[in-house]
C-alpha positions as CSV (number, residue, x, y, z in Angstrom):
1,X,-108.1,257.6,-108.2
2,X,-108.6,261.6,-108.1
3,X,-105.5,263.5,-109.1
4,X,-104.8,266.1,-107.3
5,X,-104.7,269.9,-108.9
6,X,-101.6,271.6,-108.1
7,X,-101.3,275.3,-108.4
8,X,-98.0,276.6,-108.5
9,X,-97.1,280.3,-109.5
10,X,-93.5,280.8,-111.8
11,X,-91.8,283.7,-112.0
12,X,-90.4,283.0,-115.1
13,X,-88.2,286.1,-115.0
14,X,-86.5,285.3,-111.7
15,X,-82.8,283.8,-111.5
16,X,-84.0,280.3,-109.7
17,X,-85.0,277.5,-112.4
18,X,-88.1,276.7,-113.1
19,X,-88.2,273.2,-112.1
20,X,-86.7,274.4,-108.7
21,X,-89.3,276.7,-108.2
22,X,-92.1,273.7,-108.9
23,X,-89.7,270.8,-106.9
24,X,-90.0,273.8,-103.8
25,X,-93.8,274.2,-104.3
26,X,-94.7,270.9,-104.0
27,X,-92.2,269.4,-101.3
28,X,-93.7,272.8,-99.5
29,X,-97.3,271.9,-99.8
30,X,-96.3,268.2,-98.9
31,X,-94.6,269.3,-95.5
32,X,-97.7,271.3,-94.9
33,X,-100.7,268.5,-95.0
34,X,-101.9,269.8,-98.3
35,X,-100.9,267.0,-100.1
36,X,-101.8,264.1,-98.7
37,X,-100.7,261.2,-98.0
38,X,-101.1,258.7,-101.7
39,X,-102.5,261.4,-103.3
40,X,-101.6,261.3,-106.9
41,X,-100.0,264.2,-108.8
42,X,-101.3,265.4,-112.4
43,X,-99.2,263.6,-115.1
44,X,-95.6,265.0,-116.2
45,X,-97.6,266.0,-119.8
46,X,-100.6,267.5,-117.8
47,X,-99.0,269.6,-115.6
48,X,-96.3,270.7,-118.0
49,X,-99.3,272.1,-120.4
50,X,-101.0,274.0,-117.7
51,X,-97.4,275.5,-116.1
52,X,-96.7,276.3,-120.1
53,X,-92.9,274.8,-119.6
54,X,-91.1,271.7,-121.0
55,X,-91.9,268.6,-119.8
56,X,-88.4,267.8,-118.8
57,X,-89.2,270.9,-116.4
58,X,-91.8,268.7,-114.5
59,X,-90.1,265.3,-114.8
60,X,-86.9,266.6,-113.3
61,X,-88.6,268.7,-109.8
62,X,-90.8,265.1,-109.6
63,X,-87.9,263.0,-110.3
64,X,-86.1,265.1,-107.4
65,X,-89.0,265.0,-105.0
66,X,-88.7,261.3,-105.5
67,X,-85.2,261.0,-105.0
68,X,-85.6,262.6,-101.4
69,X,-88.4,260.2,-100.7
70,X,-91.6,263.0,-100.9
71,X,-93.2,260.8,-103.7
72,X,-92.9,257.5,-105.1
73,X,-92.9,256.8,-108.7
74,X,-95.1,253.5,-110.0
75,X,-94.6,252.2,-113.0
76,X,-97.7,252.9,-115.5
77,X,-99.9,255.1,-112.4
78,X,-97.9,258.2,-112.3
79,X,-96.4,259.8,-109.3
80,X,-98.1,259.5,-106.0
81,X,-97.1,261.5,-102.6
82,X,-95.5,258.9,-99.4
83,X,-96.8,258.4,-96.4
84,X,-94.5,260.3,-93.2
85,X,-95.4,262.6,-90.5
86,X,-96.3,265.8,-91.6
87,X,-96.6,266.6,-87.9
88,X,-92.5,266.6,-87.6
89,X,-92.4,269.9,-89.8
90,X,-95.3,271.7,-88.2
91,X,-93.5,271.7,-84.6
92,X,-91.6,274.8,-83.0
93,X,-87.6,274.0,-82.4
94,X,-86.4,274.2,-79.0
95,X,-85.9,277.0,-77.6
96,X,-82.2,278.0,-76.9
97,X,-81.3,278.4,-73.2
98,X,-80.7,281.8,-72.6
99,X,-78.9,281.2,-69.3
100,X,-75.7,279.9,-71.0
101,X,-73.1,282.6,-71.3
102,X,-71.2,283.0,-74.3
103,X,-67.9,284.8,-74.4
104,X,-68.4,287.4,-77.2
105,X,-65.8,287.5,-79.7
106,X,-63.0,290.6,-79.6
107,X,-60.4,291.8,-80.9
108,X,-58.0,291.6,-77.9
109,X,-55.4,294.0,-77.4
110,X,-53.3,291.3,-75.5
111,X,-54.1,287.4,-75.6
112,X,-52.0,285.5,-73.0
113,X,-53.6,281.9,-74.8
114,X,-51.2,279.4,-73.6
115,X,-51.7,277.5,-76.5
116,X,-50.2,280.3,-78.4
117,X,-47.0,279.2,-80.6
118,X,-44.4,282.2,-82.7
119,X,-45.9,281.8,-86.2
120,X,-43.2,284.8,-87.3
121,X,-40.2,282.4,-87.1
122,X,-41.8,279.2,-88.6
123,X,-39.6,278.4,-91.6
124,X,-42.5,278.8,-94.4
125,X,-40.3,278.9,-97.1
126,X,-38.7,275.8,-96.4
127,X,-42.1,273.9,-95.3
128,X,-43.7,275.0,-98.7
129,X,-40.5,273.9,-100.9
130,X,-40.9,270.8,-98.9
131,X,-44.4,270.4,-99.4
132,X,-44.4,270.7,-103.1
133,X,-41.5,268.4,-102.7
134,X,-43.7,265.0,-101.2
135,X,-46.4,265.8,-103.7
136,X,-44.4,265.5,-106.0
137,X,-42.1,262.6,-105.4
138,X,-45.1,260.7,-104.0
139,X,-47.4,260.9,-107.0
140,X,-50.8,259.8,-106.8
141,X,-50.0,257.6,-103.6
142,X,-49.7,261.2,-101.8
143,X,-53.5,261.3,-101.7
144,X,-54.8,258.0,-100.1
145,X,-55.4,256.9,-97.0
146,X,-51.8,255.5,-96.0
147,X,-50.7,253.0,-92.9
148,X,-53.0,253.2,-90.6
149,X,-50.2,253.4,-88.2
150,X,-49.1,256.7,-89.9
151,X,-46.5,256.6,-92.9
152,X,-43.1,254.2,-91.8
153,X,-40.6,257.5,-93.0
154,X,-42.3,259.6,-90.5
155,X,-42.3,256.7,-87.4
156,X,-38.9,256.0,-88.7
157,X,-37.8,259.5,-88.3
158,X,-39.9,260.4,-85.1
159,X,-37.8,257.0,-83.1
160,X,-34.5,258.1,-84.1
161,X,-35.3,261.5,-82.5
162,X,-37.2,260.1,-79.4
163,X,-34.4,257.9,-78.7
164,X,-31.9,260.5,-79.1
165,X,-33.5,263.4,-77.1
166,X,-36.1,261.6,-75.0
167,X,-34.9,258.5,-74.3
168,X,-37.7,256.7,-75.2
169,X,-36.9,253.0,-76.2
170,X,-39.1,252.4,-78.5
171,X,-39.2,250.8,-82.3
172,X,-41.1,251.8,-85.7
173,X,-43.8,249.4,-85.0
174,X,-44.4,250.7,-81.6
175,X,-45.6,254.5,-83.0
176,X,-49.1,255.0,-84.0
177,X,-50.1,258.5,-85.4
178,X,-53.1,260.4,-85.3
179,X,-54.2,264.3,-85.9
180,X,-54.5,265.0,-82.1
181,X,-54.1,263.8,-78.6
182,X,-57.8,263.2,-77.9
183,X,-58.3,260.7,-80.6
184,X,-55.1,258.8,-79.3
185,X,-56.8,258.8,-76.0
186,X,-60.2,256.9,-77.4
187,X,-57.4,254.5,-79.4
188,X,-56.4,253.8,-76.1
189,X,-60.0,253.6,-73.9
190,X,-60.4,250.8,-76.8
191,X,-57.2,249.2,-76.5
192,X,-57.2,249.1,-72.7
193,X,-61.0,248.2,-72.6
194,X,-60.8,244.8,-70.9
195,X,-59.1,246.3,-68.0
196,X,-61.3,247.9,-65.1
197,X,-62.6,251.4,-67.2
198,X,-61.2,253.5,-63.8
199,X,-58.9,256.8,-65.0
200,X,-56.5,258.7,-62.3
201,X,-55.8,261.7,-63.8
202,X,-53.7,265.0,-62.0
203,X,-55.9,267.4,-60.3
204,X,-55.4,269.6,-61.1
205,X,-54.6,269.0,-64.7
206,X,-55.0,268.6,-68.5
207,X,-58.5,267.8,-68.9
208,X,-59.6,267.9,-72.5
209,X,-58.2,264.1,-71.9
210,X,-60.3,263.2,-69.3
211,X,-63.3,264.4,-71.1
212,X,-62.5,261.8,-73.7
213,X,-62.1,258.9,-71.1
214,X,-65.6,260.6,-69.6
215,X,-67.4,260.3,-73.0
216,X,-66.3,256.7,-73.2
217,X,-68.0,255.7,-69.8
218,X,-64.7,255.5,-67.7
219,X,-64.6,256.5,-63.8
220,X,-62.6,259.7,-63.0
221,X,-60.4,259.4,-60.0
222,X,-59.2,262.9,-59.4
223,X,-55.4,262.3,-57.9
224,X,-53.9,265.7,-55.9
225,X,-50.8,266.8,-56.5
226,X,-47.5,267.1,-53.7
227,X,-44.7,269.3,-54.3
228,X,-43.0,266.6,-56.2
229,X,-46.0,265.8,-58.5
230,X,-48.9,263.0,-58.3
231,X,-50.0,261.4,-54.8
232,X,-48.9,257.9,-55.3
233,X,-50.7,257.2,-51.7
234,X,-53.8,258.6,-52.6
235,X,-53.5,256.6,-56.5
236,X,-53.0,253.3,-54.6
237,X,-55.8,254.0,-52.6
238,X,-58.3,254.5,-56.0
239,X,-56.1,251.6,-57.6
240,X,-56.9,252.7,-61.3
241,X,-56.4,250.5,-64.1
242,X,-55.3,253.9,-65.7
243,X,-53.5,256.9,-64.7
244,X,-52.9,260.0,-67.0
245,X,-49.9,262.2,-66.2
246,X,-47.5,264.8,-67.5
247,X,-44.4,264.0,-65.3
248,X,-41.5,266.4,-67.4
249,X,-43.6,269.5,-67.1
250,X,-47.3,268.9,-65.1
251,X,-50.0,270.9,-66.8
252,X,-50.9,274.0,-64.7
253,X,-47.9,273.8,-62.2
254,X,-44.5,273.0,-64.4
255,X,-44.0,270.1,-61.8
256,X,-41.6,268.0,-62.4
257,X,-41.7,264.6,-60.8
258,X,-38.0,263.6,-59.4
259,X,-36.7,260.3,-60.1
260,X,-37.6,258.8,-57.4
261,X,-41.2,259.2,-57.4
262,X,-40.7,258.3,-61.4
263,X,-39.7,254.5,-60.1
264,X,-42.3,254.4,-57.3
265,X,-45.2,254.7,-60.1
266,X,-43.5,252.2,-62.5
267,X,-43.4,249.7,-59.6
268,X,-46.8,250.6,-58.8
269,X,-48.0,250.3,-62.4
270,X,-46.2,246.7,-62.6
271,X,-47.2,245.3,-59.1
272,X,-51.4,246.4,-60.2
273,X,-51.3,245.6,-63.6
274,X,-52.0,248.8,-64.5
275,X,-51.1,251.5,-67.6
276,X,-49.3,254.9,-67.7
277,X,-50.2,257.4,-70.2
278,X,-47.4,259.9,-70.3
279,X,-47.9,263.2,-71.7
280,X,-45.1,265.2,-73.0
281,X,-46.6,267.6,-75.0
282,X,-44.0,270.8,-74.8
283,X,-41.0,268.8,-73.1
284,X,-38.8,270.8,-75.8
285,X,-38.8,274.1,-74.3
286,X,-36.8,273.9,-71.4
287,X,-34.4,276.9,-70.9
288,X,-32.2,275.8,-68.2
289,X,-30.0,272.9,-68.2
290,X,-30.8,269.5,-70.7
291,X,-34.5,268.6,-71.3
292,X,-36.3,266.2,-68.5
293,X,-35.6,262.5,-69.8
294,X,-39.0,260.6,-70.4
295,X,-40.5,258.7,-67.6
296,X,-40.7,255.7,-70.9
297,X,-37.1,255.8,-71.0
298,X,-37.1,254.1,-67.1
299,X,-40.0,252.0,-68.3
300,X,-38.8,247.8,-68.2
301,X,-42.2,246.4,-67.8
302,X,-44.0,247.5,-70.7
303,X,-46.8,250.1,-68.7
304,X,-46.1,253.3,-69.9
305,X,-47.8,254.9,-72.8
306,X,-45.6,257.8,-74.4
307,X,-47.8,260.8,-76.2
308,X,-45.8,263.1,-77.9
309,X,-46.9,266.0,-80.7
310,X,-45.7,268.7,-83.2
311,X,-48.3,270.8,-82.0
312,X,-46.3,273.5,-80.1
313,X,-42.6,272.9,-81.9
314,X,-44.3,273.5,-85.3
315,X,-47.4,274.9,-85.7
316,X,-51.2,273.6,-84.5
317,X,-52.9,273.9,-87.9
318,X,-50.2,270.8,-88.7
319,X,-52.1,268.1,-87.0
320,X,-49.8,265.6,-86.2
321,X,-49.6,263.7,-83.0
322,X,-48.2,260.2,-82.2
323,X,-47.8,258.0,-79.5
324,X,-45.4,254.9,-78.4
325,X,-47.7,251.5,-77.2
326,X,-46.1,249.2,-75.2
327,X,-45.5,245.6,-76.8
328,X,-49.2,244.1,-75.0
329,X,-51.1,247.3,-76.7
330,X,-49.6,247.2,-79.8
331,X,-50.8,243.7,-80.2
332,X,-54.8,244.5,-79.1
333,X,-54.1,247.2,-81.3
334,X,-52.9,245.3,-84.7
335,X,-55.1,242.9,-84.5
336,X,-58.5,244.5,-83.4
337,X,-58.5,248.2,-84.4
338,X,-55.9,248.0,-87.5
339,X,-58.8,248.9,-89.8
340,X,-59.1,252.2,-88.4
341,X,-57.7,254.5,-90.8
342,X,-55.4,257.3,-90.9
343,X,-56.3,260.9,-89.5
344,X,-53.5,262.8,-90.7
345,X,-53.0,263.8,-94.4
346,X,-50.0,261.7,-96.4
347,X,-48.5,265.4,-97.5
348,X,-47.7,266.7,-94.1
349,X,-46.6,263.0,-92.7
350,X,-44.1,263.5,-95.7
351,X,-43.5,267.4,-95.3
352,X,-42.5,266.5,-91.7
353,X,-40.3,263.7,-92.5
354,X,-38.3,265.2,-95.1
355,X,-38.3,268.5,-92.3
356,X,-36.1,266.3,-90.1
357,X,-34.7,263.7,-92.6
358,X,-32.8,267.3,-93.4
359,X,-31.8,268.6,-90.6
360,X,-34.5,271.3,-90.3
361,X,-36.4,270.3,-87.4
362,X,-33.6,270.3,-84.9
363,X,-32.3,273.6,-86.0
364,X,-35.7,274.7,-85.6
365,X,-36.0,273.3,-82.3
366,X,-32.7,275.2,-81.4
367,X,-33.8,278.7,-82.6
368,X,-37.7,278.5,-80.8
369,X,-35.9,277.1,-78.1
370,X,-33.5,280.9,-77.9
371,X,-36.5,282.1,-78.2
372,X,-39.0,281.2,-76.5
373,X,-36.7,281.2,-73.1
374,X,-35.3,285.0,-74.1
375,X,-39.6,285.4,-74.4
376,X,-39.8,283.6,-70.6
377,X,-37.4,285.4,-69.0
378,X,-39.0,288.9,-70.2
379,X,-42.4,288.0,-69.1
380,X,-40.6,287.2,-65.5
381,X,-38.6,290.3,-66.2
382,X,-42.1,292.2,-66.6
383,X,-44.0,290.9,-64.1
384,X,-40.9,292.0,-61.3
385,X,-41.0,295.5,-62.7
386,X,-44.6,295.9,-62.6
387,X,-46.5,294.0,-60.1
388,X,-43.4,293.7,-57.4
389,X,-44.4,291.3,-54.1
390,X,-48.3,291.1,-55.7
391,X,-47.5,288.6,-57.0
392,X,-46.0,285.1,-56.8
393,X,-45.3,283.0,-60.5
394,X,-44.8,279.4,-60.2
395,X,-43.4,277.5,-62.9
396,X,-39.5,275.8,-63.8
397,X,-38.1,277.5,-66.4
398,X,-40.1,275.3,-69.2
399,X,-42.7,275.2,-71.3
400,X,-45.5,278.6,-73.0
401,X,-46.5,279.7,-69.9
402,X,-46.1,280.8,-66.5
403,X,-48.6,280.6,-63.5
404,X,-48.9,284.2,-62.0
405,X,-50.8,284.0,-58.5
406,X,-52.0,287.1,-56.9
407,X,-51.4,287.7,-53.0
408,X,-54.2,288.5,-52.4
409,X,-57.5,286.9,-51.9
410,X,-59.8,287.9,-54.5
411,X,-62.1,286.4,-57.3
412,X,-60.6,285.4,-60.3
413,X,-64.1,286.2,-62.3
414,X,-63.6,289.8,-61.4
415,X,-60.1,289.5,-61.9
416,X,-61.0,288.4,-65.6
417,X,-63.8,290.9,-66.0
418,X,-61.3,293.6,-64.9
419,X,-58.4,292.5,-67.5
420,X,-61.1,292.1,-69.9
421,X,-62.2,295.6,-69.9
422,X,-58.9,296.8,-70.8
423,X,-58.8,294.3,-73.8
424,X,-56.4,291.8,-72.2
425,X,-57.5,288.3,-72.3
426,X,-56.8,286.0,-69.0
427,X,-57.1,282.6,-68.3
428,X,-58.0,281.8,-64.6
429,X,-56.9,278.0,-63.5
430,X,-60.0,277.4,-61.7
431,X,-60.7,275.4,-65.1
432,X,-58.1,273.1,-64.9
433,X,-59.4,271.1,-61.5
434,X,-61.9,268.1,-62.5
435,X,-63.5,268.8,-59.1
436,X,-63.9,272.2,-57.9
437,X,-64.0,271.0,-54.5
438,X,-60.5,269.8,-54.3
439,X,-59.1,273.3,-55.3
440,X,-57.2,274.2,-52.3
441,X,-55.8,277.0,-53.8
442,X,-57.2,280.0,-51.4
443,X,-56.1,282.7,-54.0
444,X,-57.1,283.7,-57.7
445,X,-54.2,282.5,-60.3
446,X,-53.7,282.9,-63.9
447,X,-52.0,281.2,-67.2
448,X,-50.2,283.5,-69.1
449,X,-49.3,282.1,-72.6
450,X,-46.2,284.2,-74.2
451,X,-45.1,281.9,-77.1
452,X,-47.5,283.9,-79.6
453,X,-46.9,287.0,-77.7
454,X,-44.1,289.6,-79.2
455,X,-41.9,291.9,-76.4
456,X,-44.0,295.0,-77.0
457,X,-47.3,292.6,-76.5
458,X,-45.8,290.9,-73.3
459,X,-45.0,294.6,-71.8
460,X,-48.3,296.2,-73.3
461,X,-50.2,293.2,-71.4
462,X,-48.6,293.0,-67.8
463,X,-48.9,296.7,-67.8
464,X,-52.2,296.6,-68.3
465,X,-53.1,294.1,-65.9
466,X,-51.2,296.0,-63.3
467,X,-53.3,299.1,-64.1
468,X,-56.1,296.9,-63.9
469,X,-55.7,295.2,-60.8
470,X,-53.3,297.2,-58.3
């Protein structure tokens, strides 16, 4: 069989290794056609003689082209080049649509995120002595995998408080935890599989959800809101088997759903056999009167799914999320999907438990909760002072946010583009309906985040906007 002769210039002077430089030459001229396919290569000995390097040079750049499947070594023949599709290296990539916007990246002068939390009066001290604490009380157990279900100290620490200050009813075995909402979510499309794969979900509404029940295949039923939350006419009409809500604090709006419409879905959920998946992702921050009990807590059936997180009350770079499955899930749960494991790192499951096992994470609660709401009621302060009757904010004295809407009919792009310009970064709500069609709401409207924002910042941006808009 002719061998083939390979002619590969070294730069023996240059920083890469030599055998690189050889392993790239040939894997190169494979890729191209010019080796082809079962052509042998000169012997280790051969071509280390004519390259003037060791031998070891040659055997290790053909022992690595080997490895990666370029050439096949046979015992007592020598080293001979594998048959693939050359073709696949030759062809041009796709080329990139051009008519997709991308938002360039700036430094904004104001950022009214929603999802912003204050990072300046997280107790880092304490979380760092704490964290140095499970590490090393845990030993090397601190650095597997865990419960599935998320380490028993934490669950055990996370019912106490749900009980206390939700009024959730709900055990140890009952909590599942996972590094954020959207995995929970494909947990439960699993779990809730053999049911009818049909999702109601507010419109409008939280919908990084609903594009995990999407991705797993389920129908979206888009349910419009009343005054007093979901349209539980318009849900028995598109009789899910599912309905996602957020009935303590609805996400745009602040809704929150009275106690009687609370009972009406429960019955609802028990009469069709259906589930509730209740999201309560900032019901701490509410700044007058007690916290909105859980809809969970009114829950005798067994439909309601509770989701809770430490997203906003800590910080979002702690990924910790959990949620509460009713006794029937928790059972298609343990015994089907046990084996998937744990999302969340051991060290902050611990750092968290030992946060509230000492007392930390309720005075912490108390202290964002002062100040956050001192935060709210400047940014309503603000917005009186500067943009008068312009405006209208919705919202009940809760949450990150407030929802400003502009009294006047204009488009919320140029709205953006305008605030933009001046270095202020908007959110427009537009997003936030699964159907575009159903937005009813006949003027532009805005999120504006304050929970990352300082005084000065909240001022600087309303200001702004005013100039930029009025």
């Amino acid at each position: 069989m002719t061998v083939f002769e390979l002619l590969i210039p070294l730069d023996k002077a240059a920083a890469t290794p030599l055998y690189i430089q050889i392993y790239e030459t040939i894997k190169k001229k494979i890729q191209q056609g010019e080796l082809p396919t079962t052509a042998r290569l000169p012997s280790i000995r051969s071509l280390a003689m004519q390259l003037e390097v060791n031998k070891m040079t040659v055997e290790t750049a053909y022992d690595q082209l080997a490895a990666e499947g370029y050439l096949e070594r046979k015992p007592s023949s020598g080293f001979f080049v594998q048959e693939m599709n050359t073709d696949f290296f030759t062809e041009s990539p796709q080329k990139k649509d051009k008519s997709i916007f991308i938002e360039p990246k700036k430094d904004w002068l104001v950022d009214f995120n929603d999802n912003g939390i204050d990072r300046q009066h997280f107790p880092l001290s304490v979380w760092k002595r704490l964290t140095n604490q499970s590490i090393s009380e845990a030993g090397e157990d601190v650095f597997t995998h865990g419960d599935p279900q998320g380490e028993v100290g934490l669950r055990n620490e996370i019912a106490s408080y749900l009980q206390l200050s939700r009024g959730v009813q709900c055990t140890v075995d009952q909590l599942v935890i996972g590094a954020n909402s959207q995995y929970l979510t494909f947990l439960l499309t699993l779990l809730t599989s053999a049911w009818k794969r049909k999702v109601g979900v507010e419109e409008p509404g939280y919908h990084p959800i609903t594009q995990v029940f999407q991705d797993m295949g389920y129908e979206i039923a888009p349910i419009p809101l009343k005054g007093d939350g979901l349209d539980i006419t318009k849900l028995r009409k598109e009789n899910p088997s599912l309905v996602f809500i957020s009935p303590s604090h609805q996400y745009p709006f602040g809704t929150i759903m009275p106690i009687g419409k609370r009972i009406e879905l429960l019955e609802w959920a028990t009469d069709h056999n259906a589930w509730i998946i209740e999201d309560d992702i900032d019901s701490e921050f509410r700044y007058s009167g007690q916290p909105i009990p859980s809809l969970q807590g009114l829950d005798r059936k067994g439909r309601v799914v509770y989701m809770g997180t430490f997203f906003k009350s800590l910080l979002p770079s702690i990924r910790v999320c959990y949620m509460v499955l009713p006794e029937e899930l928790l059972r298609i749960y343990k015994k089907d999907y046990i084996g998937y494991q744990q999302t969340t790192s051991r060290i902050h499951q611990r750092t968290i438990e030992l946060f509230m096992k000492e007392g930390h994470w309720e005075r912490h609660l108390l202290r964002m909760r002062k100040i956050y709401g001192k935060k709210y009621t400047f940014l309503r302060k603000m917005i009186t002072q500067y943009m008068g009757d312009k405006v209208t904010v919705l919202g009940k004295d809760a949450g990150l946010y407030s929802v400003l809407v502009i009294n006047e009919k204009e488009d919320e792009a140029t709205l953006s583009k305008k605030a933009w310009q001046r270095g202020i970064k908007v959110y427009g709500i537009s997003d936030t309906w699964f159907d575009q069609s159903n937005n009813i709401v006949d003027r532009p409207a805005f999120l504006l985040g304050f929970g990352g924002l300082q005084e000065e910042e909240i001022e600087k941006g309303i200001k702004g906007l005013c100039d930029a808009w009025f």
